[in-house]
FITILO-509146 format. One line per field, with one value per residue (C-alpha): x, y, z. Coordinates in Angstrom, 2 decimals. Layout:
X	c(X / ...)
Y	c(Y / ...)
Z	c(Z / ...)
***
This chain:
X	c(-144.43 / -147.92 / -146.76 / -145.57 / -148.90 / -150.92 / -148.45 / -148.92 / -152.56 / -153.18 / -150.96 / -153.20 / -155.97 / -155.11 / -154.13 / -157.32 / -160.04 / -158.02 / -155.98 / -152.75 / -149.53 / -148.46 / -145.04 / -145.35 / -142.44 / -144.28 / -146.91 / -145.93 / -148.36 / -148.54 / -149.49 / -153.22 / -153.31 / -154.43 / -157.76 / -158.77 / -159.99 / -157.60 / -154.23 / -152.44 / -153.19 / -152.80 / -152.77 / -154.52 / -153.99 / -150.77 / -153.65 / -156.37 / -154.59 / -155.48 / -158.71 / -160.41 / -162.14 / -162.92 / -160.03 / -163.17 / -164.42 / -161.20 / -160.21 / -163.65 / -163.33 / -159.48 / -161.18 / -163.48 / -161.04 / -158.92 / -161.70 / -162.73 / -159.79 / -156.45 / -156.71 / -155.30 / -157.46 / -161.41 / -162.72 / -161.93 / -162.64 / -162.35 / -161.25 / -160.57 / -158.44 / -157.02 / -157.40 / -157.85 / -157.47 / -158.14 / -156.15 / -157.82 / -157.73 / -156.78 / -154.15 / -152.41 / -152.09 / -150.52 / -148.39 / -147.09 / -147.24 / -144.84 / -142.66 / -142.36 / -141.91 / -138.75 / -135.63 / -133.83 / -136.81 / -134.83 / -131.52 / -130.81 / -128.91 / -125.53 / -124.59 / -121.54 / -122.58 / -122.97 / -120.36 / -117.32 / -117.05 / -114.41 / -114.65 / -111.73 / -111.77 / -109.47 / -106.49 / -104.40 / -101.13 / -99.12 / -97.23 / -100.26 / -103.61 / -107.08 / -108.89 / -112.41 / -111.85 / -110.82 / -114.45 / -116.08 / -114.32 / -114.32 / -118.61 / -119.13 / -116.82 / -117.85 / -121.98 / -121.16 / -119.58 / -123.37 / -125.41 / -123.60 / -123.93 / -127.36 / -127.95 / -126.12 / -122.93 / -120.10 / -117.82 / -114.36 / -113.58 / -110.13 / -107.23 / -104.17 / -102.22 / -99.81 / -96.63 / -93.66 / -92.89 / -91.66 / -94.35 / -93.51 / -89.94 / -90.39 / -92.10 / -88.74 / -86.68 / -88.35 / -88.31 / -84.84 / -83.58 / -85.98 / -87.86 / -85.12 / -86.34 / -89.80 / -92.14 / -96.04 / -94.94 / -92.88 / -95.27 / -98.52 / -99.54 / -101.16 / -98.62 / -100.41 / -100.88 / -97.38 / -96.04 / -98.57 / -96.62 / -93.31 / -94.87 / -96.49 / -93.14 / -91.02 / -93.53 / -93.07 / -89.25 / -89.46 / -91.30 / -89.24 / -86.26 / -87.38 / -88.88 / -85.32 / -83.31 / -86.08 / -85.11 / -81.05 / -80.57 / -83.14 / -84.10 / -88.11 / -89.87 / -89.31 / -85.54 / -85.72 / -87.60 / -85.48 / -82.24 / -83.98 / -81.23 / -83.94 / -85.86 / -82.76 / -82.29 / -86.06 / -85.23 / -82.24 / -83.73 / -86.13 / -83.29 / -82.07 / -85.15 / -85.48 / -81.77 / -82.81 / -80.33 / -80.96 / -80.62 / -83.67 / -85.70 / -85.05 / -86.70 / -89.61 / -90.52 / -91.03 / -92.48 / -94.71 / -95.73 / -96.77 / -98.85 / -100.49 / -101.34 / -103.04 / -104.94 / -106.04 / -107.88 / -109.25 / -110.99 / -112.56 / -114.07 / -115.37 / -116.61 / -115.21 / -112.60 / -111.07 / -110.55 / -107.57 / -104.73 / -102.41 / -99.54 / -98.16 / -94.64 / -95.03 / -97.41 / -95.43 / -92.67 / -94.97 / -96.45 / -93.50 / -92.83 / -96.64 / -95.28 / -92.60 / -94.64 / -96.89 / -93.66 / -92.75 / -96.00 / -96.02 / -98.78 / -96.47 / -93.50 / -90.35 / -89.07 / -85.64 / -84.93 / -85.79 / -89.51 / -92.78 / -95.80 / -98.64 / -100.91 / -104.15 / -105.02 / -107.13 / -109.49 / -110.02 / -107.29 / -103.93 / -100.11 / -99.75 / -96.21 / -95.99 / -92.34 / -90.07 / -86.94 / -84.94 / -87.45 / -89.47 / -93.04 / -95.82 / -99.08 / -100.97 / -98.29 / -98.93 / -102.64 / -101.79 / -99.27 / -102.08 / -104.77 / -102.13 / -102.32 / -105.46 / -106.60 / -104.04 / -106.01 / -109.94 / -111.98 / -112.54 / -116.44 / -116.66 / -113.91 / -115.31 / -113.00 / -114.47 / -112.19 / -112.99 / -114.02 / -110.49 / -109.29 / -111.88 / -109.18 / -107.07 / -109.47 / -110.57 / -106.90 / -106.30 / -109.31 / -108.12 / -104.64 / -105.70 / -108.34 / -105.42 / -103.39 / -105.76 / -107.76 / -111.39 / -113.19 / -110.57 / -112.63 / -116.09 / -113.96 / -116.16 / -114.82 / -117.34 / -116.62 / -117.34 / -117.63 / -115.45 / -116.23 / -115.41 / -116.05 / -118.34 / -115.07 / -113.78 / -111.14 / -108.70 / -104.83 / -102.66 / -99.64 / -100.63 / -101.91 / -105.51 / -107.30 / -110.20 / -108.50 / -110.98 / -110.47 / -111.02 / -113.98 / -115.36 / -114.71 / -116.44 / -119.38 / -119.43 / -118.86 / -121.47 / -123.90 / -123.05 / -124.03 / -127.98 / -128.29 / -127.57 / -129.52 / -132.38 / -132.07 / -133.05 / -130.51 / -129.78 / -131.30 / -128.79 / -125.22 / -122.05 / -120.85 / -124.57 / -124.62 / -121.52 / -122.33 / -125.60 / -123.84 / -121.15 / -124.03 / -125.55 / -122.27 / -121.35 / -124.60 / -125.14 / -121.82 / -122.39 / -125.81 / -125.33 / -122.14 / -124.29 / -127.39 / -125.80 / -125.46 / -122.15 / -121.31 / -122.31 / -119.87 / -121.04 / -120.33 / -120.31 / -121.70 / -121.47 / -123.85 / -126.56 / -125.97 / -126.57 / -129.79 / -132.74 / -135.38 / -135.23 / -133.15 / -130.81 / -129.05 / -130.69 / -134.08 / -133.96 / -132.32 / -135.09 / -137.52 / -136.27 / -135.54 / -139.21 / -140.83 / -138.99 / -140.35 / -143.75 / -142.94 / -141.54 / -144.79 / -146.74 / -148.87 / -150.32 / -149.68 / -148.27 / -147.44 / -150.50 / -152.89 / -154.73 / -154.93 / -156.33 / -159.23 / -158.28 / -158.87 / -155.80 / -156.40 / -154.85 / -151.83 / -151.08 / -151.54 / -148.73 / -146.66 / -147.01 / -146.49 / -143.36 / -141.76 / -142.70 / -140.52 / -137.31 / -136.30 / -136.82 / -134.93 / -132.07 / -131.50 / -131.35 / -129.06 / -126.86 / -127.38 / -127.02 / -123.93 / -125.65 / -126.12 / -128.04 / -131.13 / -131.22 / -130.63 / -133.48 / -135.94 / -135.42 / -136.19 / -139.35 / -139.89 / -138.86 / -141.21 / -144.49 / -144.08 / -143.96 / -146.83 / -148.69 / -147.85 / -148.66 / -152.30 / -153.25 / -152.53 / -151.31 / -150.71 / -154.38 / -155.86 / -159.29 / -159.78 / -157.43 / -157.25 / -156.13 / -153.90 / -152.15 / -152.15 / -150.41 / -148.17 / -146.83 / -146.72 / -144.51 / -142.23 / -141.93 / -140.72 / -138.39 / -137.07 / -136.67 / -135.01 / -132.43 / -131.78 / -131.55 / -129.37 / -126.89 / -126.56 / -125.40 / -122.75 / -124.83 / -126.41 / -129.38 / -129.52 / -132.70 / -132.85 / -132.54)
Y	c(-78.92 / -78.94 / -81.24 / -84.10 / -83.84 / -84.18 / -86.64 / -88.65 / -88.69 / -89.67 / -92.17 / -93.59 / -93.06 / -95.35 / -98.05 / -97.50 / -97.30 / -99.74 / -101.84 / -101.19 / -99.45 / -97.08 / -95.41 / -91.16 / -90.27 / -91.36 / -88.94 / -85.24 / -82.25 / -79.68 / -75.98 / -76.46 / -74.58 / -71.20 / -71.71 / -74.26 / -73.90 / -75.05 / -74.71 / -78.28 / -80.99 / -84.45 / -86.46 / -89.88 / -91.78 / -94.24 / -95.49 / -96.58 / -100.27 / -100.51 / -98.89 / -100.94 / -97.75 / -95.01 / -91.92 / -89.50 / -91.90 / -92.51 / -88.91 / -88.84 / -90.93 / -89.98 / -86.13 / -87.37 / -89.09 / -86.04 / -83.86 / -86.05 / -87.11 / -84.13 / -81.23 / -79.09 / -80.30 / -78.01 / -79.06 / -80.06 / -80.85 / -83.34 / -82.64 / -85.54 / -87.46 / -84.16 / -84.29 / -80.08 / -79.51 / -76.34 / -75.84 / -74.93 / -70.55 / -71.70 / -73.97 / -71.46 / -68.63 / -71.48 / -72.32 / -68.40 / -67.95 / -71.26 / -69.80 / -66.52 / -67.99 / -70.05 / -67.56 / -70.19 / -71.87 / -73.77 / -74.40 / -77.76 / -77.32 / -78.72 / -81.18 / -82.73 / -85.42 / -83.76 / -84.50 / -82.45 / -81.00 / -79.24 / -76.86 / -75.07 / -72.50 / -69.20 / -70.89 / -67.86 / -67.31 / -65.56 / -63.71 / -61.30 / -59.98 / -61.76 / -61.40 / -61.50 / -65.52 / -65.45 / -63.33 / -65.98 / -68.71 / -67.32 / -66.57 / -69.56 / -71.11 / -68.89 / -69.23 / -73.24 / -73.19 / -71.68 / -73.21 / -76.27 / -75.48 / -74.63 / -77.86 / -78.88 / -80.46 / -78.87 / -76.74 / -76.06 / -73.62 / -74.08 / -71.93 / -73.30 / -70.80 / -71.75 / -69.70 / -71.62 / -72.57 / -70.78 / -68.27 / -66.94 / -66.82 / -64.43 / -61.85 / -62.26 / -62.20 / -59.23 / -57.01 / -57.47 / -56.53 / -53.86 / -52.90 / -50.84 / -51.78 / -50.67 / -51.64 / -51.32 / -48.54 / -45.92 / -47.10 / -46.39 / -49.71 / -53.17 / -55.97 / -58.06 / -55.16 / -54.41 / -58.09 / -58.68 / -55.36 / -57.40 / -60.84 / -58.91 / -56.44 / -60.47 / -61.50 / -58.59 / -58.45 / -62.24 / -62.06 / -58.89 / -61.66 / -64.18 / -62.17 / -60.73 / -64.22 / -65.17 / -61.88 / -61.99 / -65.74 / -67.07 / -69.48 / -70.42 / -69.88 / -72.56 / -72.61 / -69.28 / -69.95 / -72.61 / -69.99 / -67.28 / -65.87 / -64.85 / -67.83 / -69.90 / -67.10 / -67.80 / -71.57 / -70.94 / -69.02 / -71.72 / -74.39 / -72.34 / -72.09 / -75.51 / -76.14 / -73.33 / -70.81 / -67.96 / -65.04 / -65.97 / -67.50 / -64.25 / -62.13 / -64.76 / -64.20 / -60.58 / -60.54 / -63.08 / -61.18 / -58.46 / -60.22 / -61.90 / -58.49 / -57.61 / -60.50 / -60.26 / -56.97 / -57.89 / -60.92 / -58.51 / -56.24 / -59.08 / -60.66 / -64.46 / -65.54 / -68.80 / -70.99 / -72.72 / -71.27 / -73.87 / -73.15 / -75.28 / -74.42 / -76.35 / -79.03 / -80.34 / -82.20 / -84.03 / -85.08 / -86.61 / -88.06 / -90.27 / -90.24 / -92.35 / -94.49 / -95.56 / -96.48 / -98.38 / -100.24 / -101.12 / -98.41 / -96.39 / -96.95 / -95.61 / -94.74 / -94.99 / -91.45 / -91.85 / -90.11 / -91.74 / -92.24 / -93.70 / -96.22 / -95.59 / -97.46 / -99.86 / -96.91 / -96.02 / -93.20 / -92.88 / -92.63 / -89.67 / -88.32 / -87.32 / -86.82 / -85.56 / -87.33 / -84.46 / -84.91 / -81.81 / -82.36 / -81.24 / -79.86 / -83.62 / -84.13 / -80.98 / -81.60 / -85.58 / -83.68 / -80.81 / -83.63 / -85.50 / -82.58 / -82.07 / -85.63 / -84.84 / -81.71 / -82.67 / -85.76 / -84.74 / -86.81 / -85.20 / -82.96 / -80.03 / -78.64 / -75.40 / -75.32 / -74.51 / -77.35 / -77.17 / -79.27 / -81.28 / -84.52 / -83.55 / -84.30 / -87.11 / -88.76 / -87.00 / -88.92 / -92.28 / -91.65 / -90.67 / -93.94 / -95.74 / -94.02 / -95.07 / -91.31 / -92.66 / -89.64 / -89.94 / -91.99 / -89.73 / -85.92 / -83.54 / -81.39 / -78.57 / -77.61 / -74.58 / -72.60 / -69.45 / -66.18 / -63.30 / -59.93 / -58.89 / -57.78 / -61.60 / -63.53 / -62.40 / -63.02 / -62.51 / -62.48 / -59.68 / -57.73 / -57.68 / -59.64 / -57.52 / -56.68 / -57.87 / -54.63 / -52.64 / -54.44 / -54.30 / -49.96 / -49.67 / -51.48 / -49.59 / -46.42 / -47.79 / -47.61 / -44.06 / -42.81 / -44.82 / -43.66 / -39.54 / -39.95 / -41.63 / -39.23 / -41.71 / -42.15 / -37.68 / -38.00 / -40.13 / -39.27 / -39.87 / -42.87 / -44.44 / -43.57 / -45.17 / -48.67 / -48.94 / -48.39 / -50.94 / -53.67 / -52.68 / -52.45 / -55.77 / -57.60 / -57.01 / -58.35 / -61.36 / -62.03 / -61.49 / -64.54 / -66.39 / -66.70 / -68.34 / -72.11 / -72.64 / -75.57 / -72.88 / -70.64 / -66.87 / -63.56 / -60.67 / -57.35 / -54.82 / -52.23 / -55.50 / -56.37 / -53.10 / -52.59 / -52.42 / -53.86 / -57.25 / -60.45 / -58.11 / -58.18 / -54.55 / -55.54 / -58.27 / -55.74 / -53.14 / -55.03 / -56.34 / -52.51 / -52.11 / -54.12 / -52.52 / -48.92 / -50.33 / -52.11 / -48.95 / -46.78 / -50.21 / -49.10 / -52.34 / -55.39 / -57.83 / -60.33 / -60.33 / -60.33 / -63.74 / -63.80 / -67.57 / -66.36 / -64.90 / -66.35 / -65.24 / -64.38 / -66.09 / -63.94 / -63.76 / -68.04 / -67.64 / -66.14 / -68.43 / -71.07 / -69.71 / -68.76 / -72.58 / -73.82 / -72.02 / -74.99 / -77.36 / -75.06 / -74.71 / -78.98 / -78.85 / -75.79 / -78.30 / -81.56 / -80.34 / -77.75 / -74.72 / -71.52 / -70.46 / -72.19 / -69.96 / -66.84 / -67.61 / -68.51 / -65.64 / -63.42 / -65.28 / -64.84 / -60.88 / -60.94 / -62.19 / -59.70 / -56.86 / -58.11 / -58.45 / -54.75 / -53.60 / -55.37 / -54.90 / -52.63 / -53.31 / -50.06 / -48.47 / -51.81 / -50.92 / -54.38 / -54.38 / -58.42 / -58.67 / -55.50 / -57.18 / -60.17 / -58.57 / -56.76 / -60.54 / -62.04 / -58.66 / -59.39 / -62.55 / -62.26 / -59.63 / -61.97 / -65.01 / -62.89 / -61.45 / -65.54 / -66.55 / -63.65 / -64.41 / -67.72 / -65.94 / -64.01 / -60.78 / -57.65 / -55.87 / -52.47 / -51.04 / -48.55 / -48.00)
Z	c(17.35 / 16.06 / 13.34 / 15.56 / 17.83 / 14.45 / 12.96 / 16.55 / 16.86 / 13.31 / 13.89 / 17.19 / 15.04 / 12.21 / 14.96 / 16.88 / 13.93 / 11.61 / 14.07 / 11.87 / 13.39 / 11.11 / 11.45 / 13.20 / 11.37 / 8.49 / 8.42 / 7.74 / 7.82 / 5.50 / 5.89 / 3.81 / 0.46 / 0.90 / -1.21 / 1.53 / 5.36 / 7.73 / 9.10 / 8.14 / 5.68 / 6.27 / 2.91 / 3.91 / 0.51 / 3.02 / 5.01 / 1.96 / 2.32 / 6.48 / 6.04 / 3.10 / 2.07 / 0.20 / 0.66 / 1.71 / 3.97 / 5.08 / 6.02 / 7.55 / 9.81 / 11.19 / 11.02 / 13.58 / 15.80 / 15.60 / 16.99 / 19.78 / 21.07 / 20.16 / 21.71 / 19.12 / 16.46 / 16.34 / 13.30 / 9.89 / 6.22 / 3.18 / -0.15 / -2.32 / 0.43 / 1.64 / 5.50 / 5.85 / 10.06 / 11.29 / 14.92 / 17.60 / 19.03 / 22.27 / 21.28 / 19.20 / 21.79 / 23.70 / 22.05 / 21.67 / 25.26 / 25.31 / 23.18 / 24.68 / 27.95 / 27.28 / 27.18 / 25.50 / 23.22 / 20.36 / 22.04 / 23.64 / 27.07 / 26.71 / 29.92 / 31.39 / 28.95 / 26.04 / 23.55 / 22.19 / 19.07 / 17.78 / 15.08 / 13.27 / 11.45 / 9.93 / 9.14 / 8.31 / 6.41 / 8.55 / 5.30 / 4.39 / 6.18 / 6.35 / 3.25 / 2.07 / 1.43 / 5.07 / 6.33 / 4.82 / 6.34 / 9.79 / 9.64 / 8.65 / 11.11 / 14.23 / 13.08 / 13.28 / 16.37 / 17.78 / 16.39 / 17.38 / 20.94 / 20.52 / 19.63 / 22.63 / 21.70 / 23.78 / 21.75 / 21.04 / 18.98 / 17.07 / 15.03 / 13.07 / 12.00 / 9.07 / 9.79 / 8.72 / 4.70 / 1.84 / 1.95 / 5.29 / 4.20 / 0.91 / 3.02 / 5.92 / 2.85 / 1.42 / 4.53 / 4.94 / 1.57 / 1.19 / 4.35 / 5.50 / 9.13 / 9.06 / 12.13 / 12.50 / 15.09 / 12.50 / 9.69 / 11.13 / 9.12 / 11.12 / 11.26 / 8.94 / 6.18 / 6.81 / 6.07 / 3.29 / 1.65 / 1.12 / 0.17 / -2.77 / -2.72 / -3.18 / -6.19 / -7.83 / -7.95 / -8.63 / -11.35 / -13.23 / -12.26 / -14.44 / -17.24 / -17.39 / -16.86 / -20.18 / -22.36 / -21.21 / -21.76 / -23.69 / -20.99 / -20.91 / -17.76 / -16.17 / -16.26 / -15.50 / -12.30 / -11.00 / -11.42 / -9.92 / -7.46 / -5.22 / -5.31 / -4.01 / -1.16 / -0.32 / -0.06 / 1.71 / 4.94 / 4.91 / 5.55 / 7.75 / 9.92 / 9.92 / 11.22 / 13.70 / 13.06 / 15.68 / 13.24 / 11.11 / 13.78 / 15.82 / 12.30 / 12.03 / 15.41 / 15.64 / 12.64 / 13.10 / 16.39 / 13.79 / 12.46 / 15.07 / 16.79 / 13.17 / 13.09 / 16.24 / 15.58 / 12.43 / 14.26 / 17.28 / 14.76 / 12.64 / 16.40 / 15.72 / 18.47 / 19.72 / 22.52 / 21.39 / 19.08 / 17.67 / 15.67 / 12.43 / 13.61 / 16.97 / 14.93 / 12.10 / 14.33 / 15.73 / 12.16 / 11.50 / 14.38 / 14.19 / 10.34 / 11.60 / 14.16 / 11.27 / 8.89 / 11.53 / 11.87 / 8.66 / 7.67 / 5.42 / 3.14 / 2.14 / -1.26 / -2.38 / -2.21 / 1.42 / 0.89 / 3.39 / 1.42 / 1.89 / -0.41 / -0.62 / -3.35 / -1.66 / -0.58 / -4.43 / -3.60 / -4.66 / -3.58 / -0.73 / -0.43 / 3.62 / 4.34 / 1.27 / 0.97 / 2.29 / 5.83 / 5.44 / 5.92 / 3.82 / 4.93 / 5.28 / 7.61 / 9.50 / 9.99 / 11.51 / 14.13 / 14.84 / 15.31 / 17.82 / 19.69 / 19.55 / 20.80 / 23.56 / 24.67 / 24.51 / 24.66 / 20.81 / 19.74 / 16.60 / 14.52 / 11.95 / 9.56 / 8.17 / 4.98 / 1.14 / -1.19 / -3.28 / -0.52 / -0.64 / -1.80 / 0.90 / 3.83 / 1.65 / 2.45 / 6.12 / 7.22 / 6.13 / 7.57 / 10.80 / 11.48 / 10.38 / 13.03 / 15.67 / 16.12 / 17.05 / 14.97 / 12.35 / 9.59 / 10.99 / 10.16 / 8.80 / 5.97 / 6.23 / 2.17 / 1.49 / -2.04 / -2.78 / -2.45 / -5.25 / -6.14 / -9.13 / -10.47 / -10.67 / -8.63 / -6.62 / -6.00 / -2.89 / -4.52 / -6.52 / -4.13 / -5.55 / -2.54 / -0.86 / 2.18 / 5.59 / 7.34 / 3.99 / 3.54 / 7.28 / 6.87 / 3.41 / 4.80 / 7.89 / 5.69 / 3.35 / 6.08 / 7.38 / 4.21 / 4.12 / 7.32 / 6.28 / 3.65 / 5.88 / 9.41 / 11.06 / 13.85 / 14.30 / 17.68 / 18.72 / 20.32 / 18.25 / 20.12 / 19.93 / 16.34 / 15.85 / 17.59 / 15.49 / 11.95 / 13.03 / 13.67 / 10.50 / 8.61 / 9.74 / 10.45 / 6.40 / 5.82 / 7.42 / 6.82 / 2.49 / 3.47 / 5.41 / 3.33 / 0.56 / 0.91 / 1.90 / -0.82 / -3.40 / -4.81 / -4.27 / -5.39 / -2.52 / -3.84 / -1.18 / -2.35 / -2.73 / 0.65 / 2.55 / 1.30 / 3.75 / 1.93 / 0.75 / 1.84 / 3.81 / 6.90 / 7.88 / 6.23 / 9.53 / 12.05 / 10.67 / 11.33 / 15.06 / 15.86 / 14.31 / 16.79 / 19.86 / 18.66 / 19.35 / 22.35 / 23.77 / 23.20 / 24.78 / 27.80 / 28.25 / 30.86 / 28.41 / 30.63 / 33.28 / 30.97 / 30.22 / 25.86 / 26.07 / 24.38 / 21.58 / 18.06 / 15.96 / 12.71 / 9.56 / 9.37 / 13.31 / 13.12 / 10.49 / 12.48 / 15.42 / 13.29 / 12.16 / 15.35 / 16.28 / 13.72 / 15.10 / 16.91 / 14.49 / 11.93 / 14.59 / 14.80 / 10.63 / 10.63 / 13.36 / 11.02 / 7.92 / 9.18 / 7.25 / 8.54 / 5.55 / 6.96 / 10.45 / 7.86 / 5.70 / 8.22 / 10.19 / 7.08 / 6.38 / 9.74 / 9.51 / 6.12 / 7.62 / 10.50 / 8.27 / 6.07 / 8.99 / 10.21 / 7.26 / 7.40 / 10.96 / 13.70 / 16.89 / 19.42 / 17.94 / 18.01 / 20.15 / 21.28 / 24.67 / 24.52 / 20.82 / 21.29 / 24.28 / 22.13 / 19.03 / 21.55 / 22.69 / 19.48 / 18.33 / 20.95 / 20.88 / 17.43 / 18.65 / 20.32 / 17.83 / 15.29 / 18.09 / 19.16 / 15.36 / 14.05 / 17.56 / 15.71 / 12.52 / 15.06 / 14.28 / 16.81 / 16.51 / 17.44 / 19.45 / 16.93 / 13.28)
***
């Protein structure tokens, strides 16, 4: 804010004393060096050519202006060409008392005219449970989706769950030959823990199958894999399924309700949810069936093996298979028929798939194909591209069984946080249920704050026992310091809000901080341009930082001055308050206490 009122009035001052129109957007403020007196720094080298004179003269002059006619602006100073403005006392506390008096300062009200974007995100498998690939997927995802409406686009918040293929048939065929009818209900285990069991149970009978077939016969692996008994079975439930034979649809669906009832308490404790659930078994029929319109307009061809691709050559791309010549679709042809529906169902303005950056060709070609298919946002798709997330320990593999489970994960960190908190005794005064609540939010909010940080392009490795810490760039290090600043505002005494503070002259370190909590809106419109949750995160611990340094320097309940007390008491809570808005944005809580 105080940037564009600087950048403006320079701007009138340059046309006024020069008679030259020079661009606002042009001229960008900087916070002045800390060796120098001031609060911004306007370099006025861009304006030598309109003013004919000397850069010192130059900044002169504009200093001048700046005084007489912009209220923020008290006095000022030239070094070298280096416009040094010092901002006016009264200006500043208003601008706190601006912020603090807008619940919803840094959010843009979404309208009946604001437009739609749809965001999806998860994308499960529904043959094993969410995995720490998945937690990262879904916070990025579910952060998006609010910051997005923060910035007031209207939101949609979207699911496809892939739970038809081959995949979903090794874990049927699995249970069935050696589940020996267990249920989530006489196993004690969640759905999706209990499928993921016999899709790892399948790979690991497959695999002694072919390293037999190899030793037996001689064969290499790759003969040996295309005579695998049980592979064939595999392929045969999944014709099956597609002719719709009752038996195996019958298995799919029950366990596929399994699974669904897992996921759907792995995604409450993790706090993401949806508003529209769409399913690639309803989806990929209607794939083929635009597949088809577009062969028939000419879009698409046909091979002589009866296969639809599509040439893409023209685009710098190349061949895409979308039907195979027996008619089964592939997954390209699964996302056209899921965005058929989905243009059916909203007034989509802008589409945002959250998905990681090996697919990065794939929504290279879906975008094409659906602008040639007539979808309006189809050539505009976003392909939020994300990095991948592993362990210190290195990579991880489902069909192993060596993924870090989500729930696993969620428990350790919560567990993880039980134990800080014995060793610190800070939260015995608390009841059991209380105590619980608070080390979930910790637990959690360090989870997804150590995911969210990271730039989401970048690959990143998740260390648990790094994330949980409470000093440094931490989740709890930013809850600490929120639950910090409600301690004091409990023991407050004072009329915050009836008392006038106009008068007071912040110091350096409380202008800071002002200026900080100022730039929360403009850090909320990047976050929503540049789809990054990683700047909200590391804004709100610089903002978290400066509080503390300034705690640490100055005192605010046994401050003797009853003006600048009640002033430090609103600028505390006002930052309260920007680090609880910021970290909502990053789908984390802040407990009271800590």
């Amino acid at each position: 804010m105080i940037d564009s009122i600087l950048s403006q009035a320079t701007a009138q001052a340059v046309k006024e004393l020069y008679g030259v129109d020079f661009p606002a957007e042009k001229i960008v403020p900087q916070t002045t060096k800390k060796e120098f007196e001031g609060n911004e720094t306007i370099v006025v080298f861009p304006f030598l050519k309109a003013s004919h004179k000397a850069p010192d003269a130059t900044a002169q002059e504009i200093g001048d202006y700046l005084v007489a006619h912009c209220d923020a602006v008290e006095k000022f100073n030239v070094i070298k060409g280096f416009l040094n403005i010092t901002i006016r006392p009264s200006f500043w506390t208003g601008l706190l008392n601006q912020v603090a008096g807008s619940p919803n300062y840094g959010f843009t009200p979404v309208t009946d005219d604001s437009q739609l974007v749809m965001i999806e995100y998860s994308s499960p498998n529904t043959n094993k449970p969410l995995h720490l690939g998945h937690v990262r997927n879904n916070l990025l995802g579910y952060s998006l989706s609010r910051i997005m409406h923060a910035c007031g686009y209207k939101v949609v918040k979207t699911n496809i769950v892939n739970d038809r293929g081959i995949h979903i048939c090794k874990s049927m065929l699995a249970w069935l030959k050696w589940g020996n009818g267990a249920t989530p209900q006489s196993t004690g285990k969640k759905g999706d823990h209990l499928i993921g069991d016999y899709y790892v149970e399948f790979d690991k009978h497959y695999k002694a199958e072919v390293k037999q077939l190899m030793t037996e016969q001689g064969l290499s692996q790759e003969e040996a894999e295309k005579q695998s008994a049980l592979m064939q079975e595999a392929r045969e439930m999944l014709r099956k399924w597609e002719e719709g034979d009752a038996e195996v649809r019958k298995l799919w669906s029950t366990m596929n309700e399994w699974v669904y009832a897992g996921f759907d308490e792995t995604y409450r404790r993790l706090g993401v949810d949806f508003d529209k659930i769409y399913y690639e078994s309803n989806t990929y029929l209607e794939g083929k069936e635009k597949v088809m319109e577009g062969l028939e307009k000419g879009f698409f061809y046909r091979k002589e093996d009866g296969s639809v691709w599509a040439d893409l050559t023209a685009d710098g791309l190349d061949q895409k298979l979308l039907l195979r010549s027996d008619g089964t679709s592939v997954y390209m042809t699964q996302d056209i028929g899921t965005a058929k529906l989905r243009y059916q169902d909203y007034p989509i303005d802008k589409m945002i798939y959250v998905v990681g950056n090996e697919q990065n060709y794939h929504f290279q070609v879906l975008s094409l194909l659906l602008d040639k298919l007539g979808f309006k946002w189809g050539k505009d798709l976003i392909h939020f591209s994300y990095g991948m997330v592993e362990l210190p320990e290195g990579k991880m593999k489902s069909r192993e069984g060596t993924v870090v489970d989500a729930d696993d994960l969620m428990d350790e960190m919560i567990g993880t946080a039980r134990q800080m908190s014995d060793e610190r005794e800070s939260l015995k005064d608390l009841t059991e249920a209380e105590r619980d609540d608070v080390l979930r939010m910790i637990g959690l909010g360090a989870l997804k704050y150590f995911i969210l940080k990271v730039d989401p392009r970048k690959n990143m490795t998740f260390n648990p026992k790094e994330s949980i810490d409470f000093n440094g760039n931490t989740g709890p290090f930013v809850q600490y310091t929120y639950a910090r600043i409600q301690s004091i505002l409990r023991k407050c005494q004072d009329d915050i809000d009836g008392t006038d503070i106009s008068t007071v002259a912040p110091n350096d370190k409380e202008t800071a901080l002002i200026q900080r909590l100022i730039d929360f809106s403009a850090t909320v419109a990047d976050a929503g341009k540049n789809y990054s949750p990683a700047l909200i995160a590391n804004y709100v611990y610089d903002l978290a930082k400066e509080f503390n340094q300034f705690y640490h320097d100055y005192s605010i309940l046994r401050e003797e001055d009853a003006l600048v007390r009640v002033f430090r008491l609103k600028l505390a809570r006002t930052v309260g308050q920007i680090i609880k808005r910021a970290v909502w944005l990053l789908g984390m809580e802040v407990p009271e206490r800590m």
